[in-house]
C-alpha distance (Angstrom), angle and dihedral (degrees) to the residues before:
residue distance angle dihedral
X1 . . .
X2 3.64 . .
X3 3.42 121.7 .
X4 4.04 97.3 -131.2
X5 4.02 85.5 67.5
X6 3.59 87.1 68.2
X7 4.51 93.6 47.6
X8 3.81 120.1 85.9
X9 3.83 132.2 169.3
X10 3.74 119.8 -92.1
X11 3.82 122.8 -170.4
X12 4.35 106.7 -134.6
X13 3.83 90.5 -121.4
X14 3.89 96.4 53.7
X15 4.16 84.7 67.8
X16 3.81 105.8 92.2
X17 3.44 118.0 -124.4
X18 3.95 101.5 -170.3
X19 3.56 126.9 19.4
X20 3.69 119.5 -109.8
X21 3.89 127.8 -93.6
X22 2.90 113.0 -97.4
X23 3.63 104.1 23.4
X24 3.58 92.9 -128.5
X25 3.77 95.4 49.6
X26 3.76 80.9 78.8
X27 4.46 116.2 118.5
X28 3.67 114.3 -98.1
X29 4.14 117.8 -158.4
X30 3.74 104.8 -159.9
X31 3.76 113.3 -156.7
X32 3.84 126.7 -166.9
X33 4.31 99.7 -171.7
X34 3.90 85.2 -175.7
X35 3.77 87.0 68.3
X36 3.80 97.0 25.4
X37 3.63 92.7 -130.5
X38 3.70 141.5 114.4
X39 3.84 144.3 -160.2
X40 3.80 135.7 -172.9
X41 3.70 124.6 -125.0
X42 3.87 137.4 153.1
X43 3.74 113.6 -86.5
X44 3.78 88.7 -126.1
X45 3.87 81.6 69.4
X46 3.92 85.0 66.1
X47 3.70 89.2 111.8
X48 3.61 95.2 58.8
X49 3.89 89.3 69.4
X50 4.10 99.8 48.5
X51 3.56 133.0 75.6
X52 3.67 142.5 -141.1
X53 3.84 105.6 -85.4
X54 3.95 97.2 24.0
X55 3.86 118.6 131.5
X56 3.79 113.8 -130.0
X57 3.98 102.6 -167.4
X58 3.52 121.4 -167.3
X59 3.46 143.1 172.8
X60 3.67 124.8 -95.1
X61 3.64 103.9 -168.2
X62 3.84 121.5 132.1
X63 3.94 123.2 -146.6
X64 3.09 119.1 -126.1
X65 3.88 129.7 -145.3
X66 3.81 91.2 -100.7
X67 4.03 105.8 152.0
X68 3.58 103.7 100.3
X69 4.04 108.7 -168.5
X70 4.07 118.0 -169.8
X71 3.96 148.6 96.6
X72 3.84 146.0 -78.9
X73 3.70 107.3 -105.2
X74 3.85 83.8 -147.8
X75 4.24 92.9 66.2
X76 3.87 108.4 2.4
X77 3.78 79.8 -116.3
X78 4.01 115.7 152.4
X79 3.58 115.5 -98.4
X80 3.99 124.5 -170.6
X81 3.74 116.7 -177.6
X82 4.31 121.3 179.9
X83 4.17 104.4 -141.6
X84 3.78 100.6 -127.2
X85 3.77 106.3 172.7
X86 3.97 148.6 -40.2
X87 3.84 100.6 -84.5
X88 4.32 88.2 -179.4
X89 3.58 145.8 -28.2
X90 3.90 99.8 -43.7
X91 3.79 95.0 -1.9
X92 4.14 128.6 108.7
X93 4.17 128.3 -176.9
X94 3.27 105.2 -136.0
X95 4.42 131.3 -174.8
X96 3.78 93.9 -131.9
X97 3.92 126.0 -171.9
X98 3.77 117.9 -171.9
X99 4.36 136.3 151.5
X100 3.81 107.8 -109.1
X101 3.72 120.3 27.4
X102 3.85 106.6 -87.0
X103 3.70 118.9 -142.4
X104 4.06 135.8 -140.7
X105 3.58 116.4 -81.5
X106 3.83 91.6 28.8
X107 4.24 111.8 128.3
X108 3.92 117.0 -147.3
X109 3.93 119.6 -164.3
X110 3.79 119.8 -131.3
X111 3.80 147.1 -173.0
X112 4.07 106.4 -16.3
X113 4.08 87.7 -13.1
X114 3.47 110.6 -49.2
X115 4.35 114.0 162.4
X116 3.15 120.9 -142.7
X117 3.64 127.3 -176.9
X118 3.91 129.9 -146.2
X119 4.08 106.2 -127.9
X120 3.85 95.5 161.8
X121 3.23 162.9 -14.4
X122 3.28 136.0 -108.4
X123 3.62 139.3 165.8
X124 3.91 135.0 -75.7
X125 3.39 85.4 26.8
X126 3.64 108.6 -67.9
X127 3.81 127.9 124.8
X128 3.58 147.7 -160.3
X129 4.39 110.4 -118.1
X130 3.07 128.2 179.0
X131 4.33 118.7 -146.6
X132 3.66 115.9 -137.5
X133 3.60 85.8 -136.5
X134 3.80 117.7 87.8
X135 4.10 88.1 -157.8
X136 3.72 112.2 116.9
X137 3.33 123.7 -85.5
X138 3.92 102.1 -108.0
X139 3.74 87.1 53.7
X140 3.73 100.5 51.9
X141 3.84 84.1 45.3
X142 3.37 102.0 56.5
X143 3.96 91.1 45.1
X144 3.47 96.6 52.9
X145 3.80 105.9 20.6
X146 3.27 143.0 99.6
X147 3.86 135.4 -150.7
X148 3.49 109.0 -98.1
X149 3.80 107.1 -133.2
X150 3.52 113.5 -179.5
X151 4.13 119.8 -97.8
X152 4.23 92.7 -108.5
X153 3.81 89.6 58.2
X154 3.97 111.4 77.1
X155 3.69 88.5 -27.0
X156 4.56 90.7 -67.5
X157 4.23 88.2 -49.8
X158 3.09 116.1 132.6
X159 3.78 120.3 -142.1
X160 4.02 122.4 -144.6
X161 3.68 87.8 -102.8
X162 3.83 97.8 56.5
X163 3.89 89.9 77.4
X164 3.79 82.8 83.7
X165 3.68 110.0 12.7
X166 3.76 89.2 76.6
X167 3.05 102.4 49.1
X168 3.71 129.6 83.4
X169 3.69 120.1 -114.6
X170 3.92 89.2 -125.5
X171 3.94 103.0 39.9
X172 3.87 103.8 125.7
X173 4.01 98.1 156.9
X174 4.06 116.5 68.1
X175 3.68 111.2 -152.8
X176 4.25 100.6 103.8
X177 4.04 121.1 98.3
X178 3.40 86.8 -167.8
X179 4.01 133.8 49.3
X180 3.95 121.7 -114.8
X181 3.56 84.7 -119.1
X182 4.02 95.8 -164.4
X183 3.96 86.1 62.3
X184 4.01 91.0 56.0
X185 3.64 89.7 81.8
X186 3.93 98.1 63.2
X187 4.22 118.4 98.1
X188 4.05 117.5 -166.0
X189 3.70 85.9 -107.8
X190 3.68 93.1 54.5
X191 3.48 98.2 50.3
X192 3.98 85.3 47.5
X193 3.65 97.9 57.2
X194 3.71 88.2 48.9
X195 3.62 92.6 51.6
X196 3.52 92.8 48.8
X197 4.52 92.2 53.8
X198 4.05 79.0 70.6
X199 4.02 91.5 -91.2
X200 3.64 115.2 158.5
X201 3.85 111.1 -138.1
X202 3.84 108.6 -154.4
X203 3.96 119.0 -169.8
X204 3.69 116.9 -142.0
X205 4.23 130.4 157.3
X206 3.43 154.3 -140.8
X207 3.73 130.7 170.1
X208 4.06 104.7 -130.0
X209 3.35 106.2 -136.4
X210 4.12 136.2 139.3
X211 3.75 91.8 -29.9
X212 3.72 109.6 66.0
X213 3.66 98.3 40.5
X214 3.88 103.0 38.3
X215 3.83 108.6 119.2
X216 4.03 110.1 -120.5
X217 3.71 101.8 -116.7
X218 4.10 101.4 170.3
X219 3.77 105.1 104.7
X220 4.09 82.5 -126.0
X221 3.67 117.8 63.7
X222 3.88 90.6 -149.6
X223 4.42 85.1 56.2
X224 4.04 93.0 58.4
X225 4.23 111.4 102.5
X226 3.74 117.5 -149.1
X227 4.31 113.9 -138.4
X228 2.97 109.1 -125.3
X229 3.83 127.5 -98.8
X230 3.79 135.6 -161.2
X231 3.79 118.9 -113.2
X232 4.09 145.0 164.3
X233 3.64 139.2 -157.7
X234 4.12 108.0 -175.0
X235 3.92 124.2 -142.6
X236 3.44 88.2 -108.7
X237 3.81 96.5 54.5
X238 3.61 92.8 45.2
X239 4.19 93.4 50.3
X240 4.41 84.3 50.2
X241 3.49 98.8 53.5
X242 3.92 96.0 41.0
X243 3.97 82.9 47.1
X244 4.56 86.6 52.9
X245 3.77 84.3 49.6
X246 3.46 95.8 43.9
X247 4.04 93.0 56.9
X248 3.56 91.4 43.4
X249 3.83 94.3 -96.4
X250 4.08 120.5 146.8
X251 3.93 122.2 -123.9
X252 3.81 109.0 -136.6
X253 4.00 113.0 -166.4
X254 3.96 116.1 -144.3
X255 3.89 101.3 -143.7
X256 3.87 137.3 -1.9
X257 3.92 86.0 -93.8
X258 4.15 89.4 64.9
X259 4.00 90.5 40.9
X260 3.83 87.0 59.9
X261 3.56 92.4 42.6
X262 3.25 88.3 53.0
X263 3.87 101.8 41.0
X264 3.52 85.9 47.8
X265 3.58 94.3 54.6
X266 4.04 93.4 52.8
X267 3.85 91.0 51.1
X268 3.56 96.7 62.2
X269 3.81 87.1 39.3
X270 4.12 93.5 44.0
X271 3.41 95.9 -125.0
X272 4.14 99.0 -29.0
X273 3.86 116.6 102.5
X274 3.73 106.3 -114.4
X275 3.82 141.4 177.6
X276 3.10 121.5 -93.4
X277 4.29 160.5 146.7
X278 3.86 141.4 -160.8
X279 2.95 143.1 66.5
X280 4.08 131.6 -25.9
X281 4.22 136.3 -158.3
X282 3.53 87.9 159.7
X283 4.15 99.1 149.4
X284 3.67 108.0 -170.0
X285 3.97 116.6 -156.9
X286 4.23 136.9 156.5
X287 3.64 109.4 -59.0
X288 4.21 92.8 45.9
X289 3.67 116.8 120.6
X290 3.41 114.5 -135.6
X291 4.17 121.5 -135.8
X292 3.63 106.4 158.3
X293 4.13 114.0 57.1
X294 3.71 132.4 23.0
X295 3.63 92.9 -150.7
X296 3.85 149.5 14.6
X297 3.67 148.8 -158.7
X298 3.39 121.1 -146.0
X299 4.03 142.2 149.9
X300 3.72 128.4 -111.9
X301 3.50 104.5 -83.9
X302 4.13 141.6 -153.9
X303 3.58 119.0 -75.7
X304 4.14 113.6 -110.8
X305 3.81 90.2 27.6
X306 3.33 135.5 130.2
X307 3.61 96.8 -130.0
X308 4.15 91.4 54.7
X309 4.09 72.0 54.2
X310 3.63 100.6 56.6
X311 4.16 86.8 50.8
X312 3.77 91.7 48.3
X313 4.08 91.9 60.8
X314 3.99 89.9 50.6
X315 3.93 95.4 35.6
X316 3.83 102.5 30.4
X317 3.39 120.0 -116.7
X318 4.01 99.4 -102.3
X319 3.94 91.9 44.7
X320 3.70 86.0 48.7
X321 3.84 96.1 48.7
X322 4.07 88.4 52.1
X323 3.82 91.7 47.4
X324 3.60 93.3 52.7
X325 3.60 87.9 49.0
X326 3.68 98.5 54.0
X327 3.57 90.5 48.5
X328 3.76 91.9 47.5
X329 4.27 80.0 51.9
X330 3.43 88.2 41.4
X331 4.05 98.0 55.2
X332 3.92 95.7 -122.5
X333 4.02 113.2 165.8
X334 3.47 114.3 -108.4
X335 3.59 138.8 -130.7
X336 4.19 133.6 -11.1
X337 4.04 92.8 -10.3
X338 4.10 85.8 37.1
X339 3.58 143.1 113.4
X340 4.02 118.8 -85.0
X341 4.20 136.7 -119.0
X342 3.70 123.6 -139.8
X343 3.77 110.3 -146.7
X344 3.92 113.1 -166.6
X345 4.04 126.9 163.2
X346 4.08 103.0 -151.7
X347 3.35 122.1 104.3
């Protein structure tokens, strides 16, 4: 498959800036690919389309403050790193951008004085530091970090508001450097009334990192690789959503981060949901069959991504390309900040 079948046009102004207020005030596009149709609601109507005993799984990973903005202490050049993950005790990845081509043992300051030294290189850009502090990661972060907004959104600044507008209401486990968007939309009082139709929440996670926003740049879409990213599906989840299925209930993932979770979940299960922990590159595109949800939410993603590729192999790539095209006709916002899809299989 070539990747122009996965590029469309977007105007600028159609990529949202802010999110909307309320959350759930956002658009919702509900799509039905078994009928090949589509019709737009509000996604505080998102109750109106589950069901007593249903599974709506989300994604309770937390971003951290992982943009790290400063200078080489060598040059008094600028230096912007993206925290990625603990490597070791007292080491951090990091995606790091800088003039000049900076060279191991160098230390760059950051945030309110944070030092950071340059242990290796790796490739793609990213490196292994090491902080002069010994406290923990999540402290030094959120002392010297920023959010990390994406680059279409305000240009990558971050406004004083960001701190909590992208974030979920539910995250509860740092570890992402990048929201799962498709969650944004959710209030409290949302996810109460849907608790209250007889919907089973279930919690899983995975830590956003490299692999969900990493443009494909293989001319193939089948050619990209997916980094790896860490993930968990408890006993407990696993023994819930078997139980929905098991009483004829659907499970609806929030996000393309729960669908792999999920999907990942049923391969090493063959086709069961089972517990589970690790690490995942599963990279979904058209052509995938799909054993672990019946339906997703997700937002209206980049073109040439793989995430605009996971939606293609549950939408179908010519039903997506029309739905994307109504919306565009339709003024929907675009991207993180955006408007959401509801993607359900029943007739």
């Amino acid at each position: 498959m070539d990747i122009s079948e996965l590029d469309y046009e977007l105007p600028p102004e159609r990529i949202a800036q802010r999110p909307a207020e309320p959350r759930d005030a956002s658009r919702l596009m509900v799509v039905r690919p078994r009928r090949g149709r589509w019709e737009h609601r509000i996604f505080r109507d998102l109750p109106a389309f589950l069901r007593p005993g249903d599974a709506l799984v989300r994604n309770v990973s937390r971003v951290v403050p992982a943009r790290l903005v400063g200078e080489r202490e060598a040059t008094g050049g600028r230096w912007e790193g993206l925290f990625l993950r603990v490597v070791d005790a007292g080491v951090w990845e990091v995606l790091a951008t800088t003039r000049g081509k900076p060279r191991i043992g160098e230390w760059v300051r950051v945030g309110q004085g944070l030092r950071l030294e340059l242990i290796e290189r790796r490739e793609g850009g990213r490196w292994f530091v090491r902080p002069e502090s010994a406290q923990p990661a999540s402290e030094l972060l959120d002392a010297h970090g920023q959010v990390p907004i994406p680059p279409y959104i305000r240009r990558g600044v971050a406004g004083p508001d960001d701190r909590e507008h992208y974030q979920t209401v539910y995250a509860r486990q740092p570890g992402s450097v990048a929201a799962p968007t498709a969650g944004l939309h959710f209030t409290s009082e949302l996810i109460e009334r849907i608790a209250r139709l007889g919907v089973s929440i279930v919690d899983v996670t995975l830590h956003v990192g490299m692999g969900t926003f990493r443009p494909i740049e293989a001319s193939r879409v089948e050619d990209h690789v997916m980094h790896a990213e860490w993930a968990e599906l408890n006993p407990e989840a696993a023994q819930r959503l078997n139980a929905a299925r098991a009483d004829g209930g659907r499970i609806i993932a929030v996000g393309t981060t729960s669908v792999r979770t999920l999907e990942e979940s049923a391969r090493r299960g063959g086709g069961t949901i089972v517990a589970w922990s690790g690490e995942t590159n599963l990279y979904i595109r058209p052509g995938h069959v799909f054993k672990g949800l019946d339906g997703m939410i997700t937002n209206f993603h980049l073109p040439r991504s793989s995430l605009l590729a996971l939606v293609a192999a549950r939408v179908g790539l010519a039903l997506l390309k029309a739905a994307y095209a109504e919306a565009i006709a339709q003024n929907y916002r675009f991207y993180s900040y955006g408007d959401a899809m509801l993607v359900l299989d029943d007739e």
